[in-house]
Every structure is written in structure tokens, then in C-alpha cells.
NUBAMI-222607 format. One record per atom (N, C-alpha, C, CB): residue number from 1; residue in one letter; atom name; x, z, y. Coordinates in nm, 4 decimals. Each point is the difference from the previous one (the first is absolute). Glycine has a CB too. Example, Ala and Ser with C-alpha at 12.3 -4.5 7.8 and 13.67 -1.06 7.14 Angstrom:
% residues 2
[site 1, 'A', 'N', [1.3190, 0.7800, -0.5690]] [site 1, 'A', 'CA', [-0.0890, 0.0000, 0.1190]] [site 1, 'A', 'C', [0.0900, 0.0000, 0.1200]] [site 1, 'A', 'CB', [-0.1892, 0.1246, -0.1173]] [site 2, 'S', 'N', [0.1542, -0.1966, 0.2223]] [site 2, 'S', 'CA', [0.0820, 0.0060, 0.1190]] [site 2, 'S', 'C', [-0.0770, 0.0730, 0.1090]] [site 2, 'S', 'CB', [0.1184, -0.2145, -0.0628]] 
END
This chain:
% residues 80
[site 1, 'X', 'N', [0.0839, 0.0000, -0.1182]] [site 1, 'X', 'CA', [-0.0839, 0.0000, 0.1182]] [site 1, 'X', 'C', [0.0880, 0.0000, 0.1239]] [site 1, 'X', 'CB', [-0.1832, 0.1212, -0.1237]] [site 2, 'X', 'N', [0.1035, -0.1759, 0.2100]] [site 2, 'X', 'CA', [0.0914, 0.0122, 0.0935]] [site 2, 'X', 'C', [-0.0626, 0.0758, 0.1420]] [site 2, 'X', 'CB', [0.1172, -0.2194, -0.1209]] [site 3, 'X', 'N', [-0.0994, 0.2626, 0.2250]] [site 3, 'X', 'CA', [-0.0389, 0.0759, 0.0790]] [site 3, 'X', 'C', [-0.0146, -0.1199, 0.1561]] [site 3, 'X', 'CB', [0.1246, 0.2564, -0.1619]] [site 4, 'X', 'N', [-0.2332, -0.2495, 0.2117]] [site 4, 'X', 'CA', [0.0086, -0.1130, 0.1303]] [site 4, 'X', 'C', [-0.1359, 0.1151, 0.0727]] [site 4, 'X', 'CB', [0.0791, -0.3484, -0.1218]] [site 5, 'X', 'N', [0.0011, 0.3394, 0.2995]] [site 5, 'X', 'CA', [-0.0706, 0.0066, 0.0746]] [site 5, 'X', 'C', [-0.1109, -0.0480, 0.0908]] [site 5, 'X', 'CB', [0.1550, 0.0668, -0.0735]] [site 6, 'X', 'N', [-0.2520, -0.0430, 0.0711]] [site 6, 'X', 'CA', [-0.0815, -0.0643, 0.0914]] [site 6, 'X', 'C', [-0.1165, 0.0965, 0.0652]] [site 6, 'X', 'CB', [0.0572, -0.2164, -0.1382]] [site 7, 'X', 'N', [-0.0185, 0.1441, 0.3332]] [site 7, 'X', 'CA', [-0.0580, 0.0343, 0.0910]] [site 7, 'X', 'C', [-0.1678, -0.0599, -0.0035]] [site 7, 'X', 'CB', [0.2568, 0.0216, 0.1107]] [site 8, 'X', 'N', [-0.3157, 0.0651, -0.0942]] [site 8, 'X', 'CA', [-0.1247, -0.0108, -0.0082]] [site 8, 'X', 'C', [-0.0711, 0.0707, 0.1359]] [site 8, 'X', 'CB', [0.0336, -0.0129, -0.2699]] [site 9, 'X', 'N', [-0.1189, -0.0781, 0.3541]] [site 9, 'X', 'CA', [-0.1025, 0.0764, 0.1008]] [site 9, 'X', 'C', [-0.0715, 0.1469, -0.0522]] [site 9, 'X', 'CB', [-0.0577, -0.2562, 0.0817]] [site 10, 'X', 'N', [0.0376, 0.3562, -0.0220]] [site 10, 'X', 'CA', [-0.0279, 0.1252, -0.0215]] [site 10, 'X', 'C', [-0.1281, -0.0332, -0.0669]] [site 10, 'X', 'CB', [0.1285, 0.1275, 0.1899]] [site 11, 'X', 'N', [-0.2238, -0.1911, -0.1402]] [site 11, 'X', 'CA', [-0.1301, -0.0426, -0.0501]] [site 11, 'X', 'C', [0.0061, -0.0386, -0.1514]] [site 11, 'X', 'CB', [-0.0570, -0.0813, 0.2355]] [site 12, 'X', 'N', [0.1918, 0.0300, -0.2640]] [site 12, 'X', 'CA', [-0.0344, -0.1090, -0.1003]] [site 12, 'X', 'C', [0.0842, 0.0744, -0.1077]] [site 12, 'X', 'CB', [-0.0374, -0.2474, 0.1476]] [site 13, 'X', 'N', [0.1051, 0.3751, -0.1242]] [site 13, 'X', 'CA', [0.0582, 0.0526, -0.0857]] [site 13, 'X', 'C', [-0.1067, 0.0828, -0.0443]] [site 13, 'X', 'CB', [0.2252, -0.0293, 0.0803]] [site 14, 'X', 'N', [-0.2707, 0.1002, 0.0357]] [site 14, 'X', 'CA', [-0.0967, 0.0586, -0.0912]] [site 14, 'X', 'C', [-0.1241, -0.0362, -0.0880]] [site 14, 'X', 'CB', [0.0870, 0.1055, 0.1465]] [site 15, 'X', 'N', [-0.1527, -0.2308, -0.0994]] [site 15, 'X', 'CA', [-0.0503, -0.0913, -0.0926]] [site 15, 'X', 'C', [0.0673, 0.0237, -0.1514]] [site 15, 'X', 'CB', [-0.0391, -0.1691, 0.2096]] [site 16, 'X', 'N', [0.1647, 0.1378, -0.2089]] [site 16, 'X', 'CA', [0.0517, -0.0211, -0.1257]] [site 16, 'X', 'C', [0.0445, 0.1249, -0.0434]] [site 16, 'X', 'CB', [0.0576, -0.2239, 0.0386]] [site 17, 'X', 'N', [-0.0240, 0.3336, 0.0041]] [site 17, 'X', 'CA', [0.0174, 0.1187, -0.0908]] [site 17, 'X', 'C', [-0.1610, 0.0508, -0.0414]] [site 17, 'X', 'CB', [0.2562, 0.0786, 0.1288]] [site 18, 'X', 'N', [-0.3731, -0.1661, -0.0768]] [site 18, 'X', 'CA', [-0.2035, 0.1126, -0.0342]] [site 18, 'X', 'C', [0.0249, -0.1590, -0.1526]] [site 18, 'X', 'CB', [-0.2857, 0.1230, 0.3880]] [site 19, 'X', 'N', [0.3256, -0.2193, -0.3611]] [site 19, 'X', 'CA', [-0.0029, -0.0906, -0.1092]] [site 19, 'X', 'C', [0.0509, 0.0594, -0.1631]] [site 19, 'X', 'CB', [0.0440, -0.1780, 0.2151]] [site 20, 'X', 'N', [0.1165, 0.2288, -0.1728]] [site 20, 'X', 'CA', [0.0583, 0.0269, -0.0886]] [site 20, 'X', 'C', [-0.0589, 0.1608, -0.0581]] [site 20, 'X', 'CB', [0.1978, -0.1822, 0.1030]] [site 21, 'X', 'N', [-0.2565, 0.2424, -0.0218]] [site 21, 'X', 'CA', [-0.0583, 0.1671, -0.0542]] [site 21, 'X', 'C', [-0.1208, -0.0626, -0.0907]] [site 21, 'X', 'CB', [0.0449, 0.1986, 0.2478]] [site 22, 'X', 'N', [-0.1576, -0.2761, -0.1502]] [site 22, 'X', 'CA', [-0.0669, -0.0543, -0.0900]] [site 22, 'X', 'C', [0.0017, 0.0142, -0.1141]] [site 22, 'X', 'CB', [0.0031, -0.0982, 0.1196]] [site 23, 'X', 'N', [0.1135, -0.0401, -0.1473]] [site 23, 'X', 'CA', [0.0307, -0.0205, -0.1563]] [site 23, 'X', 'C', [0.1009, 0.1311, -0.0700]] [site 23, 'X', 'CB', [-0.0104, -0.2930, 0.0545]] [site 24, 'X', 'N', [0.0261, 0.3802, 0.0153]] [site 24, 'X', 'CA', [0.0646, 0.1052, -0.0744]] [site 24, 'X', 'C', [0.1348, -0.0595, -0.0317]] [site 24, 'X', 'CB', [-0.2161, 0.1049, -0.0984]] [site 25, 'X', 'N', [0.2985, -0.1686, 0.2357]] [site 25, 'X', 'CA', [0.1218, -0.0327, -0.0503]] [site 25, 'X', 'C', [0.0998, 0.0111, 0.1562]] [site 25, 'X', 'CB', [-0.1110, -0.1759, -0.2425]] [site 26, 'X', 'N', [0.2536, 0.1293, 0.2047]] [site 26, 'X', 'CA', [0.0558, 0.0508, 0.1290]] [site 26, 'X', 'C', [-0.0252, -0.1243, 0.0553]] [site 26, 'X', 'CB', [0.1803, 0.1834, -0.0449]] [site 27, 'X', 'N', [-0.1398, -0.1965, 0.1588]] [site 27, 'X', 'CA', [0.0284, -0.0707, 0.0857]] [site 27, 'X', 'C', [0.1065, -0.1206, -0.0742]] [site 27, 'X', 'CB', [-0.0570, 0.2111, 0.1870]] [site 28, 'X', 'N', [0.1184, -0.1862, -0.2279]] [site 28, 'X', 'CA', [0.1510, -0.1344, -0.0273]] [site 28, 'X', 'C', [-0.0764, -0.0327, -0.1721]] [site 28, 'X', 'CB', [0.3330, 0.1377, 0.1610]] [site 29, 'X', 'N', [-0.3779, -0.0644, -0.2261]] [site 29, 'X', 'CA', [-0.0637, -0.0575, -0.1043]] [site 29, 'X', 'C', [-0.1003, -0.0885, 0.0355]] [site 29, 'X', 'CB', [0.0528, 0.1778, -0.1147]] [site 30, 'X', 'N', [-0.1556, -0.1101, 0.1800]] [site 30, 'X', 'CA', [-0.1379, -0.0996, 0.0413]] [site 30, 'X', 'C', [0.0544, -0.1377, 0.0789]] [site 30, 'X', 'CB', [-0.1747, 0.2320, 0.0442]] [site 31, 'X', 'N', [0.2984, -0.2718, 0.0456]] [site 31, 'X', 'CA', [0.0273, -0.0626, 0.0617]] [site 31, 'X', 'C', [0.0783, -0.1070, -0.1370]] [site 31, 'X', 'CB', [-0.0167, 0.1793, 0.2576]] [site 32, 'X', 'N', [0.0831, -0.1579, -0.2766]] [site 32, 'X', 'CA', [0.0875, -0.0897, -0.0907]] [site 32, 'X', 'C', [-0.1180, -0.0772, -0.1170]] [site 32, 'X', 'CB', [0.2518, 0.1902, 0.0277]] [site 33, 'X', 'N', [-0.3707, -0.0972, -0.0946]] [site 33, 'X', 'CA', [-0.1326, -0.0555, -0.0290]] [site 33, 'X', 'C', [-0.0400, -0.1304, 0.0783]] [site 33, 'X', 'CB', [-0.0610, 0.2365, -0.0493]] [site 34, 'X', 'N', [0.0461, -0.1917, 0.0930]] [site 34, 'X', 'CA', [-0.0294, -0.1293, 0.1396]] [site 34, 'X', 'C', [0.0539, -0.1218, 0.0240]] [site 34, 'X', 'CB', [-0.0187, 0.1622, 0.1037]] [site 35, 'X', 'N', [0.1724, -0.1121, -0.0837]] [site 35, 'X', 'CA', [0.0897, -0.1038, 0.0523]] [site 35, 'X', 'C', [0.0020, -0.1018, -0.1456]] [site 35, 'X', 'CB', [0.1669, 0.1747, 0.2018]] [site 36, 'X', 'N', [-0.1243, -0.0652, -0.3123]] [site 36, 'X', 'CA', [0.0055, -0.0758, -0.1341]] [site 36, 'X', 'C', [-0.1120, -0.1070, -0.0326]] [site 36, 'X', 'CB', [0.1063, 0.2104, -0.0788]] [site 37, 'X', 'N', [-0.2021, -0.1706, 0.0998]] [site 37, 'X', 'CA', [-0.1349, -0.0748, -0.0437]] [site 37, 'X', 'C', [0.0261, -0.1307, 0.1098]] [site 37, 'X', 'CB', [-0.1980, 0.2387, -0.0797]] [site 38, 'X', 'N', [0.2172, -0.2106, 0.1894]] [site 38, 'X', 'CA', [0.0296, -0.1279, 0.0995]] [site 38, 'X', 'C', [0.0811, -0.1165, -0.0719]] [site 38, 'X', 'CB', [0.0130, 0.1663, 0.2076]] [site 39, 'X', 'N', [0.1133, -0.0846, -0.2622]] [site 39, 'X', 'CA', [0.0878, -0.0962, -0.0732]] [site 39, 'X', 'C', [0.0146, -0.0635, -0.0896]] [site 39, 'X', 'CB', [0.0505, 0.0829, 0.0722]] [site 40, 'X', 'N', [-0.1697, -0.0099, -0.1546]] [site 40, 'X', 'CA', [-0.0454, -0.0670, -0.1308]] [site 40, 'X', 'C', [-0.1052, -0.0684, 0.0529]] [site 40, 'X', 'CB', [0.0636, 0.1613, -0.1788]] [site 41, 'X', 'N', [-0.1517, -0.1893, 0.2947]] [site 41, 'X', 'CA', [-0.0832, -0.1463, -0.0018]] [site 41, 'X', 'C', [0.0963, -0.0924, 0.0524]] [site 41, 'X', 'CB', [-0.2413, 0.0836, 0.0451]] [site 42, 'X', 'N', [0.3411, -0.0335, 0.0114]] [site 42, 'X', 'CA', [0.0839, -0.0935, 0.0727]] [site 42, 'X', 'C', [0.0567, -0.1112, -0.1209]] [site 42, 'X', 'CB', [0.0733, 0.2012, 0.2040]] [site 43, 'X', 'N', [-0.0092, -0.1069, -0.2866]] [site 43, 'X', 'CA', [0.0697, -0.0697, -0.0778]] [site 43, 'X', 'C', [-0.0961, -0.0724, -0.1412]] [site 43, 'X', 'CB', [0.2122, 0.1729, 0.1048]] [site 44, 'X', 'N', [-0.3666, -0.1327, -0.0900]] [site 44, 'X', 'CA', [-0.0793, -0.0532, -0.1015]] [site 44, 'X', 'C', [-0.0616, -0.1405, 0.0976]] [site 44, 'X', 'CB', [-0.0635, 0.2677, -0.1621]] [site 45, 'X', 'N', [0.0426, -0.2791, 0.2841]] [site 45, 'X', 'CA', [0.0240, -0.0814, 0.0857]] [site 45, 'X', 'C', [0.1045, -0.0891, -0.0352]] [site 45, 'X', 'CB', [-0.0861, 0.1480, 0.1401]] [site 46, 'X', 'N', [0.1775, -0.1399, -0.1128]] [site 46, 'X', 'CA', [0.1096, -0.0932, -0.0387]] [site 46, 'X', 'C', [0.0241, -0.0971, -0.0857]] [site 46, 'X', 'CB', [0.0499, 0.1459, 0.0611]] [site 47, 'X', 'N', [-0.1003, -0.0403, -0.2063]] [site 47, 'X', 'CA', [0.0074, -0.0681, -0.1005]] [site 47, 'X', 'C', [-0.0894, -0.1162, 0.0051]] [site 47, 'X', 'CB', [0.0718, 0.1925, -0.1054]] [site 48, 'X', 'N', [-0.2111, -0.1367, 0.0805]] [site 48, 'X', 'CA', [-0.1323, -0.0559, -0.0043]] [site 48, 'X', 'C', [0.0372, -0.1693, 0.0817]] [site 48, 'X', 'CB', [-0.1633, 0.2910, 0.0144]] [site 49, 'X', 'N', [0.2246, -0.2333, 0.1281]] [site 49, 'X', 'CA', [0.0399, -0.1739, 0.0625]] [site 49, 'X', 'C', [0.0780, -0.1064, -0.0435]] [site 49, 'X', 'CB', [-0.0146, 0.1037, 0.1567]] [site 50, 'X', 'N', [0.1451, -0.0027, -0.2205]] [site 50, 'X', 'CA', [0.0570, -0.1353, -0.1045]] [site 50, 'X', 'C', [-0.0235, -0.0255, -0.0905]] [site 50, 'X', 'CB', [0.1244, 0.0068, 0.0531]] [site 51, 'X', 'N', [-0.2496, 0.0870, -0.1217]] [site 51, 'X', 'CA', [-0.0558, -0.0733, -0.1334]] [site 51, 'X', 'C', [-0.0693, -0.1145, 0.0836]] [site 51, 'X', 'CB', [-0.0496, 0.2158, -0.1969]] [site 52, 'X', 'N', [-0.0063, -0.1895, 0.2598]] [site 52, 'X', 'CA', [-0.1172, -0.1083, 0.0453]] [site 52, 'X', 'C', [0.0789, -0.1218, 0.0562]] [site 52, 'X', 'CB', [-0.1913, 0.1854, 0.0721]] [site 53, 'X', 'N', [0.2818, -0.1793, -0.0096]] [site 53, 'X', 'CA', [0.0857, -0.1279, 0.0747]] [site 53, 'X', 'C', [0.0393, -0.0843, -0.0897]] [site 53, 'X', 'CB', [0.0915, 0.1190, 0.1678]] [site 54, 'X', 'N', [-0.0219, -0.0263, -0.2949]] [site 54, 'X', 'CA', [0.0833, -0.0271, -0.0926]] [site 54, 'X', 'C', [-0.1507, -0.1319, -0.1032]] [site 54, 'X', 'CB', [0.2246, 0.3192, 0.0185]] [site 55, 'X', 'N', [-0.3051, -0.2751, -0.0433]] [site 55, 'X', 'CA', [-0.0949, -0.0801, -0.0405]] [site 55, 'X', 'C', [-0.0100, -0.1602, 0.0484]] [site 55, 'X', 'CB', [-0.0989, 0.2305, -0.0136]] [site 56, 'X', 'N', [0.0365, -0.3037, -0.1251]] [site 56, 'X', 'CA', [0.0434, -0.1781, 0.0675]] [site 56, 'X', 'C', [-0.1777, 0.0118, 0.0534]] [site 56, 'X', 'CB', [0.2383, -0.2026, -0.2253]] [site 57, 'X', 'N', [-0.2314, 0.0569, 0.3262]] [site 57, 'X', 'CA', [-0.1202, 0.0247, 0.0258]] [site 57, 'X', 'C', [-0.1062, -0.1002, -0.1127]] [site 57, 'X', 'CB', [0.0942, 0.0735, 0.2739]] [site 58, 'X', 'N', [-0.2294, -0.0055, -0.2412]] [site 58, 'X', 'CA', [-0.0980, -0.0623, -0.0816]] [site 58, 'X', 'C', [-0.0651, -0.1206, 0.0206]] [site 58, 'X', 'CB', [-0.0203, 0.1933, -0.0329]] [site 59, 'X', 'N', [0.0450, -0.3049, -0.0672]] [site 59, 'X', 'CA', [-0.0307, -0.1098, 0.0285]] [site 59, 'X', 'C', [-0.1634, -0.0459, 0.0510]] [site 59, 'X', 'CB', [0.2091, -0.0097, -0.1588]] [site 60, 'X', 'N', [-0.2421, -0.0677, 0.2424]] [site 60, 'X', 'CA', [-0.1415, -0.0254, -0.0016]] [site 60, 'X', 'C', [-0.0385, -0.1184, -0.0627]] [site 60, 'X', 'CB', [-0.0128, 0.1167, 0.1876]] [site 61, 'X', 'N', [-0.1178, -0.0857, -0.2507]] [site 61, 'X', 'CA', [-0.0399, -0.1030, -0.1490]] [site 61, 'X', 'C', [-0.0873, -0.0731, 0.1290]] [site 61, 'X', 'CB', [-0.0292, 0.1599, -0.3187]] [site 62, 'X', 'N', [0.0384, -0.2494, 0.3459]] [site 62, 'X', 'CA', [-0.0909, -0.0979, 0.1004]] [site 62, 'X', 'C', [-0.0891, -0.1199, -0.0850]] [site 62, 'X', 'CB', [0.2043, 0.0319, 0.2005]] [site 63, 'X', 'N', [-0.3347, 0.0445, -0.1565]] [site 63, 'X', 'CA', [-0.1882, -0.0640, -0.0529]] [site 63, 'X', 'C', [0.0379, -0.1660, -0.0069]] [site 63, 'X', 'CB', [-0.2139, 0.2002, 0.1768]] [site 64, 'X', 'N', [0.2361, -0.2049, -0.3205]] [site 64, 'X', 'CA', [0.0196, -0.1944, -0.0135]] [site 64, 'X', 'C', [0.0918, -0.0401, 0.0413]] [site 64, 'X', 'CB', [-0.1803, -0.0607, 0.0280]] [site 65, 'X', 'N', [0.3127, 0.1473, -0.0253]] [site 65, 'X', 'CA', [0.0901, -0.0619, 0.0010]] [site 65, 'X', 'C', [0.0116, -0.0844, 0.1624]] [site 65, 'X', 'CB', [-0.0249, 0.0097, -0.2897]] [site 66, 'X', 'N', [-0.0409, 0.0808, 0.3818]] [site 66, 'X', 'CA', [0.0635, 0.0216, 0.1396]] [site 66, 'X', 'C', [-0.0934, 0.1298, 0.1145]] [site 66, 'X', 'CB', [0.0888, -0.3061, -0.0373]] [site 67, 'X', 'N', [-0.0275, 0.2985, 0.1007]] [site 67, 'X', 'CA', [-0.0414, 0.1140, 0.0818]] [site 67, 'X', 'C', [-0.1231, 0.0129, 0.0190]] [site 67, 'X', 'CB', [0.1725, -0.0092, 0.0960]] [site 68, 'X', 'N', [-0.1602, 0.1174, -0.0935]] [site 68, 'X', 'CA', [-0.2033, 0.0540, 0.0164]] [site 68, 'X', 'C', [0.0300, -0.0512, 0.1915]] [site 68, 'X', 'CB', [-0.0967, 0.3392, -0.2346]] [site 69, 'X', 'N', [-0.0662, -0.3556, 0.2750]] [site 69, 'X', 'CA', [-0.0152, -0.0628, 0.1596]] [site 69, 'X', 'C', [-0.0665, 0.1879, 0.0869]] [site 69, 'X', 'CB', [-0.1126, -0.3793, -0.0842]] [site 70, 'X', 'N', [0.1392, 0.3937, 0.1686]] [site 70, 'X', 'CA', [0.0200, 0.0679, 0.0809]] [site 70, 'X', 'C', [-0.1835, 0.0796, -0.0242]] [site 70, 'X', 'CB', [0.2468, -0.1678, 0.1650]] [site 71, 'X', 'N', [-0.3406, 0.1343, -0.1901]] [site 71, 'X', 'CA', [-0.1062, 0.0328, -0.0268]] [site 71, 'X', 'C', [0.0011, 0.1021, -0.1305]] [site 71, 'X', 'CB', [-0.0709, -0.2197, 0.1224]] [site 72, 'X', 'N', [0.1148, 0.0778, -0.1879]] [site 72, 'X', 'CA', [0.0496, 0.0953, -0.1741]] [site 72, 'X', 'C', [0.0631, 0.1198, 0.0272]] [site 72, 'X', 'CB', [0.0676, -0.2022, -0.1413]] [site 73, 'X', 'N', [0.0292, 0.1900, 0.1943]] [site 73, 'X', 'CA', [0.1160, 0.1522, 0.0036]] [site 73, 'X', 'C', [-0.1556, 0.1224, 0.0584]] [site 73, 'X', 'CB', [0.3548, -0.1450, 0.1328]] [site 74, 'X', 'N', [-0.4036, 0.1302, -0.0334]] [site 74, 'X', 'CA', [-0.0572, 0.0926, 0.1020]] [site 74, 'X', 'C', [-0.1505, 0.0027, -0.0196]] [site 74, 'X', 'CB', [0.1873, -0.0474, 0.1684]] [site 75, 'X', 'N', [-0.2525, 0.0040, -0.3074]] [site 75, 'X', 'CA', [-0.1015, -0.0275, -0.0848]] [site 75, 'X', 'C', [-0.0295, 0.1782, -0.0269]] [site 75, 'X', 'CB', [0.0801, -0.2915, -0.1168]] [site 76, 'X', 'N', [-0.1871, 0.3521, 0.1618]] [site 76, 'X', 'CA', [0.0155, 0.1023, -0.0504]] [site 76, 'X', 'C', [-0.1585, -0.0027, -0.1149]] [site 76, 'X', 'CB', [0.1836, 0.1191, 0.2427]] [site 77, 'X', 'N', [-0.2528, -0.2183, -0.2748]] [site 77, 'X', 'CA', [-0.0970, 0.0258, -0.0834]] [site 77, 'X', 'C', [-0.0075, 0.0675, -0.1329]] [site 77, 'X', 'CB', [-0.0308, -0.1607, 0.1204]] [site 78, 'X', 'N', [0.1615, 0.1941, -0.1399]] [site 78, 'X', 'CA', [0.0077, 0.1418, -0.1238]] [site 78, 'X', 'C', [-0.0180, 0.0719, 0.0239]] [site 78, 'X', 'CB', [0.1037, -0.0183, -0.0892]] [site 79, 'X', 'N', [-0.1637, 0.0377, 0.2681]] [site 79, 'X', 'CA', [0.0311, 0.2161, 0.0202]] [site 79, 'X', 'C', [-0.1270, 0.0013, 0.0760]] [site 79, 'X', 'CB', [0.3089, 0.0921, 0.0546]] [site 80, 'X', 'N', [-0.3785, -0.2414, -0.0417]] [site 80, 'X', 'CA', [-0.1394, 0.0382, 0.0046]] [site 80, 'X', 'C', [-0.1010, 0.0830, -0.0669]] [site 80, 'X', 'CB', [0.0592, -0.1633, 0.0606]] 
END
């Protein structure tokens, strides 16, 4: 572990020490909770984008062997 300081507005510290009693924890536990969870969407973020980039794209099957006409695409009589 490592030990880091941080200045916090009077308001906003105490915010965060009624947070951390709350949960029945200290202050640098309840905080690192936090920060951690940030870093794990960060980095589940990350991934998730180069799976997806990394993907080829999906071919379009075109109605008879050419493009659907601008009506076709924006046809919504299925969701009538």
C-alpha cells in the first residue's frame, strides 16, 4: 500500500468521513473502494473497445443482389 495525500474542501471532507462511518469503514479504505472500482470500469472499458475495433466488419447481404432504395432502408411497416 501506499500512503498519498489529499486536500479536500472542509465541506467535502466531511461529506466523506459521514460516507465512510456510514459504511462502517475508515476513510482511506472507503476511498480506495471507490477509486478501485473507477479503475476497474476504466480498464473493463478499454478492453471491451479493442475487442470491438479489433472485430472485421459485417457484411451487408443486399435485396437481389443490389442495394435496398432509400424507402426500403426507412420502411418501418414491421413496427406498425
Amino acid at each position: 500500500m501506499k500512503n498519498v495525500t489529499v486536500t479536500l474542501p472542509e465541506e467535502t471532507a466531511l461529506w466523506l468521513r459521514v460516507r465512510a462511518a456510514e459504511a462502517n469503514r475508515s476513510v482511506s479504505s472507503w476511498l480506495a473502494d471507490v477509486v478501485e472500482g473507477m479503475k476497474r470500469r476504466e480498464d473493463d472499458y478499454r478492453v471491451a473497445m479493442t475487442r470491438a475495433l479489433a472485430r472485421e466488419p459485417r457484411k451487408m447481404a443486399w435485396v437481389d443482389g443490389r442495394k435496398p432504395t432509400r424507402e426500403e432502408l426507412h420502411d418501418r411497416a414491421g413496427l406498425r
